[in-house]
C-alpha positions as CSV (number, residue, x, y, z in Angstrom):
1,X,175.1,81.1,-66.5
2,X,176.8,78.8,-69.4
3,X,175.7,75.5,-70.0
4,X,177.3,72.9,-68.6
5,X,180.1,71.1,-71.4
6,X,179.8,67.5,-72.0
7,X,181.2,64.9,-70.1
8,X,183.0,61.3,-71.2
9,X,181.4,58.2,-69.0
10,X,184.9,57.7,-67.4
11,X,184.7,62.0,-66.5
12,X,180.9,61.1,-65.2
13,X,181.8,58.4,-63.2
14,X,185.1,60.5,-61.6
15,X,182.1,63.2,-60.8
16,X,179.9,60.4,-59.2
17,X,182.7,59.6,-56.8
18,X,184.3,62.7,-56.3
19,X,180.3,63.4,-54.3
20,X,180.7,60.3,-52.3
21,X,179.2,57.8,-54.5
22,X,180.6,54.0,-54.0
23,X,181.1,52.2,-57.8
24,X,182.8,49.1,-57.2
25,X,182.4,47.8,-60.5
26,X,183.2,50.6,-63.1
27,X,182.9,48.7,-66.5
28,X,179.2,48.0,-64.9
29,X,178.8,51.9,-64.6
30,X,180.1,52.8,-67.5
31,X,177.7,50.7,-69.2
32,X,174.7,51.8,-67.4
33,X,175.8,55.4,-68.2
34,X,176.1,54.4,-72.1
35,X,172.4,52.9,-72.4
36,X,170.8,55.4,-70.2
37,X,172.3,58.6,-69.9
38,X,173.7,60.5,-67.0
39,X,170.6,63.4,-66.7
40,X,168.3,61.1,-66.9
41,X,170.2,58.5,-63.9
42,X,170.2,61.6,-61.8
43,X,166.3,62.3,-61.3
44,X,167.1,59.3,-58.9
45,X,170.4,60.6,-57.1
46,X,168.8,63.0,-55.3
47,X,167.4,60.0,-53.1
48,X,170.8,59.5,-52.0
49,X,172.2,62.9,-50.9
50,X,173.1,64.3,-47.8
51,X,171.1,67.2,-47.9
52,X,168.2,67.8,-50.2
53,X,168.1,71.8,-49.5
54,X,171.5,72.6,-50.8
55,X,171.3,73.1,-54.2
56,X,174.8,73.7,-55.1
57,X,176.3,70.2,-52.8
58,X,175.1,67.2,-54.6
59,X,176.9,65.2,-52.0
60,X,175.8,61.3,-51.8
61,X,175.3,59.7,-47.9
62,X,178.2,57.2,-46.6
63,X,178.1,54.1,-48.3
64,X,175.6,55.2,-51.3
65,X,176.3,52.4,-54.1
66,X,175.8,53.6,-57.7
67,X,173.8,49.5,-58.0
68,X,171.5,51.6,-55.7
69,X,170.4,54.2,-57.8
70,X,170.3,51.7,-61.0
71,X,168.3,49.3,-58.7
72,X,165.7,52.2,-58.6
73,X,165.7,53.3,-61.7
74,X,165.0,49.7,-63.0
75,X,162.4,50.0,-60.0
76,X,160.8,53.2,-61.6
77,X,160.6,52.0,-64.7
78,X,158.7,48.6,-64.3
79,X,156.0,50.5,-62.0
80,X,155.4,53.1,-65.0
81,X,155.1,50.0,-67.5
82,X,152.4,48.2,-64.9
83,X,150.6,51.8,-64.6
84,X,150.9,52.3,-68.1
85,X,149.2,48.9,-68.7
86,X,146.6,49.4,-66.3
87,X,145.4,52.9,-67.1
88,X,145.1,51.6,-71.0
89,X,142.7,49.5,-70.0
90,X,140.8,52.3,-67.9
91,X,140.9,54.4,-71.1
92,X,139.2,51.5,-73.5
93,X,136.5,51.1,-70.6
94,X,136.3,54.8,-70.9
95,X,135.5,54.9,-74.6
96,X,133.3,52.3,-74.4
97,X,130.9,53.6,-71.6
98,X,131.1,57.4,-73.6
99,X,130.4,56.2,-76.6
100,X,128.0,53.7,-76.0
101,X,126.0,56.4,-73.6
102,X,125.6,59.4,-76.1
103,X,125.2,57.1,-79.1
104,X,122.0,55.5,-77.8
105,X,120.6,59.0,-76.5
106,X,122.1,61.4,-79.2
107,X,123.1,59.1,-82.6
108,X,126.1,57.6,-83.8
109,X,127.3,60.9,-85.2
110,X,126.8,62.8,-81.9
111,X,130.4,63.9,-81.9
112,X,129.8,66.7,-84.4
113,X,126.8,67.7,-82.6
114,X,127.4,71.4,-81.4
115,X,124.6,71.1,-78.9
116,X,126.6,68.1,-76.9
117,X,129.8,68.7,-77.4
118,X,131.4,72.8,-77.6
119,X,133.7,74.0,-80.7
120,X,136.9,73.8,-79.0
121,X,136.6,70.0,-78.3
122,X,135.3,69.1,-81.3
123,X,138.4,71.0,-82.9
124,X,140.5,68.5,-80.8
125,X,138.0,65.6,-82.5
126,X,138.7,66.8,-85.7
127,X,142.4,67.4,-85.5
128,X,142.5,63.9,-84.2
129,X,140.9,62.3,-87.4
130,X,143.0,64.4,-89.7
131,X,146.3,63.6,-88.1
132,X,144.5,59.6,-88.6
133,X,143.5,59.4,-92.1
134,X,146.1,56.3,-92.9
135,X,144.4,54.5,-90.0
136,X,142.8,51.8,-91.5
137,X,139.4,52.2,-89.4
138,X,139.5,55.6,-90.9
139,X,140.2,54.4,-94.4
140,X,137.4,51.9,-94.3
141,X,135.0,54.7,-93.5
142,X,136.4,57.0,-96.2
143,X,136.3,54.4,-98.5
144,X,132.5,52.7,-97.7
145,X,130.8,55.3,-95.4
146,X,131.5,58.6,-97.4
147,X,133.9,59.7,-94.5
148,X,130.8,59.1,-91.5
149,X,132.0,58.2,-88.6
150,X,129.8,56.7,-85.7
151,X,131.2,57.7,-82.4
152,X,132.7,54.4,-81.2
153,X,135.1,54.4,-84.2
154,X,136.0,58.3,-83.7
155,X,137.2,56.9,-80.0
156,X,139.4,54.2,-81.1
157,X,142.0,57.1,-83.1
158,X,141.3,59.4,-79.6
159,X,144.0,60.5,-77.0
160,X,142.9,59.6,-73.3
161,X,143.0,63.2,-73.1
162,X,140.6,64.3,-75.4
163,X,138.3,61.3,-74.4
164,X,138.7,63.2,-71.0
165,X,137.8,66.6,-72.1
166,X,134.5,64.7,-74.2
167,X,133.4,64.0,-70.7
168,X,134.1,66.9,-68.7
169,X,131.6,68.6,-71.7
170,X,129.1,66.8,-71.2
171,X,126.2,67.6,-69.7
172,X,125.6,67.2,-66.2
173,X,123.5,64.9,-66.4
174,X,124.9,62.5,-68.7
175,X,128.3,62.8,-66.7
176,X,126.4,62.0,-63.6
177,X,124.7,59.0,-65.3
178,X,128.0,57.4,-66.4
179,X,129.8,57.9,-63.3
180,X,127.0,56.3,-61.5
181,X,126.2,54.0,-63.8
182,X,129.6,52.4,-64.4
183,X,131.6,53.4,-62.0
184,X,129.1,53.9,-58.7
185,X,130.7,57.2,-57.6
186,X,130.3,61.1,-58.2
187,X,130.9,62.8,-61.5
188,X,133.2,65.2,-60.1
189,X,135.4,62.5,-58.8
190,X,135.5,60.8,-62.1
191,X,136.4,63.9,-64.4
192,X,139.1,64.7,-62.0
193,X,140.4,61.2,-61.7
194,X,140.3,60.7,-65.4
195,X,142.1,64.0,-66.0
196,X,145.1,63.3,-63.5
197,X,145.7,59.6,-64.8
198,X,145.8,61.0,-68.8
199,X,148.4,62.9,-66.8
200,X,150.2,60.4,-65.7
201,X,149.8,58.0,-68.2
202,X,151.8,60.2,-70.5
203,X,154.7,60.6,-68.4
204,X,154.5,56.9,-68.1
205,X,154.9,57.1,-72.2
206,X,157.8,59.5,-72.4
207,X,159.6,57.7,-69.7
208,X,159.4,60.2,-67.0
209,X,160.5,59.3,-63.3
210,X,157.6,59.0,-61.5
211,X,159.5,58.2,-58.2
212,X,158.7,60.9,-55.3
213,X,156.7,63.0,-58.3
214,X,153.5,65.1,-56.5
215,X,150.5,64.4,-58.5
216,X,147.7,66.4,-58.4
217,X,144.6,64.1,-58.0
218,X,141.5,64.2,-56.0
219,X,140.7,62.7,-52.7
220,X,137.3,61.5,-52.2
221,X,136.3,60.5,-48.2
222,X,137.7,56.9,-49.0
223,X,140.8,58.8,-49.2
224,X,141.3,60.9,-46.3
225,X,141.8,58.6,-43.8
226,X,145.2,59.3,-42.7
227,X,146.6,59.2,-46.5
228,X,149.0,61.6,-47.7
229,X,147.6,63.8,-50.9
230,X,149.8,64.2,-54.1
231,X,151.1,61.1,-53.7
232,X,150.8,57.9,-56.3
233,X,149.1,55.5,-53.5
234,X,146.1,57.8,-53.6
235,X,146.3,57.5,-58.1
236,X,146.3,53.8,-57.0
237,X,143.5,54.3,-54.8
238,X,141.4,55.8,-57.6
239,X,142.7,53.2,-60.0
240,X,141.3,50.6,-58.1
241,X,137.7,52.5,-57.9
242,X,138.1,52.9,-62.0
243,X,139.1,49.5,-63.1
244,X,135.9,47.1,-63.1
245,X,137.3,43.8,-63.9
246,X,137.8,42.3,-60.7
247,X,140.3,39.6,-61.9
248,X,142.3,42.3,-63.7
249,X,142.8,44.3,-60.7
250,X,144.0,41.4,-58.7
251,X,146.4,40.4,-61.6
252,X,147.7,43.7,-61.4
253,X,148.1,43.9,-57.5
254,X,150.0,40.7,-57.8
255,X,152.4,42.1,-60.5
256,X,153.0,45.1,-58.3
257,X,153.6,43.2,-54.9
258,X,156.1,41.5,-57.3
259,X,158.2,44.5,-58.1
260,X,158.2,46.0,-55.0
261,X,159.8,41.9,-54.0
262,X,161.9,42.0,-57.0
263,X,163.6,45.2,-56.2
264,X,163.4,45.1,-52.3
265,X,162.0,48.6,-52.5
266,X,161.9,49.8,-48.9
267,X,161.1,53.7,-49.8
268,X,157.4,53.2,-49.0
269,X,157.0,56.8,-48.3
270,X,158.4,58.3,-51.2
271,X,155.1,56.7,-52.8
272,X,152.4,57.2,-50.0
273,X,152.1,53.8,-49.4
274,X,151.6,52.1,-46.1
275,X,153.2,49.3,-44.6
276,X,149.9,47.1,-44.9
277,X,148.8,48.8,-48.7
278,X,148.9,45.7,-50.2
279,X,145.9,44.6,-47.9
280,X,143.7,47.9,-48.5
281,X,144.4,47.8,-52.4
282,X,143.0,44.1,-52.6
């Protein structure tokens, strides 16, 4: 199959209503084509077509307005920047309750300790620090600690996803007493949690549609009460069981009943959510 050859934004937008798509104002569309880019727009036409199944008909429903699909997009991307904000501040908790647990019990240099932590994640540790030797945390080390590094420093320069594999080496017990400790719930809840929102955080950073995406996440009993799985209501769900500032969470609610006013988003089941999921997140 040849690739496809390269469009001008007046050829896109003939394309766009060739397959039934209304644009009333075309300077408008043009422009929204120049800043964003046609592939990317079209993760969220598919929310607009006739038929989903047919692969080779791209055909948009009666009265599908190209303000629509830019009115989602805009939609999307707000709710990754609100995720994105939130999970950061599950990942700094995260560090923080890690590094402050094995410090006290192993010493401040417990990350190169091979009977805590295996080879293969302290590779990832170590890679980590290399690719951060002009950070100037590391520097100061270097420069006044002989290149020592206590564990909470090592955390600041450390992907959410290697914080996440630190835990899920950890012994049973310690993973036990953290998850209980800080978060009052099961280990095994919080290792998969923590490993499906470094998964979506990161499509978050690189912009990816999130928008009728299945994610693959956990359900503890909380969950299962007539909520669908894969979806982002039940990431939510565990959010809300992760994030232990109380006024943070309800700052972030807010902000999110706010978009979904902002944008009139009505697509409640492309997400998961329920018509009353403002009340169970609070």
């Amino acid at each position: 199959m040849e690739l496809k050859k390269a469009r001008t934004y007046e050829e896109q937008i003939s394309i766009l209503k060739f397959k039934n798509l209304t644009i009333d104002d075309e300077d408008y569309a043009k422009s929204v084509l120049k800043n964003i880019g046609y592939y990317k727009l079209s993760g969220y036409y598919k929310f607009f077509y006739k038929d989903l199944e047919n692969t080779t008909k791209k055909e948009f429903i009666d009265g599908a307005k190209f303000e629509e699909i830019h009115n989602l997009y805009l939609f999307d991307k707000e709710l990754r920047n609100l995720l994105f904000d939130i999970i950061s501040s599950v990942e700094v908790s995260f560090k923080s309750y890690i590094s402050y647990t094995i410090a006290h019990k192993y010493g401040v240099e417990v990350w190169k300790d091979n009977r805590i932590l295996p080879d293969n994640v302290r590779l990832f540790i170590r890679n980590e620090l290399d690719r951060s030797k002009k950070n100037p945390i590391i520097r100061h080390h270097v420069d006044n600690y002989d290149g020592k590094y206590p564990v909470w420093v090592v955390m600041e320069i450390l992907s959410f996803g290697t914080v996440s594999k630190i835990y899920a080496a950890l012994s049973d017990e310690d993973k036990k007493y953290i998850a209980a400790f800080y978060y009052n719930h099961k280990r095994q809840y919080i290792e998969k949690w923590m490993e499906s929102i470094t998964n979506l955080r990161n499509k978050c950073a690189h912009n990816e549609r999130i928008l009728g995406e299945v994610i693959n996440i956990k359900m503890d009993q909380s969950m299962k009460k007539g909520y669908r799985a894969g979806t982002l209501f039940i990431v939510i769900l565990s959010l809300k069981k992760l994030v232990n500032d109380d006024i943070e969470w309800s700052f972030f609610i807010d902000r999110l009943i706010r978009i979904f006013d902002n944008y009139k988003f009505e697509y409640l089941d492309i997400l998961g959510f329920c018509e009353n999921w403002h009340e169970i997140l609070k």
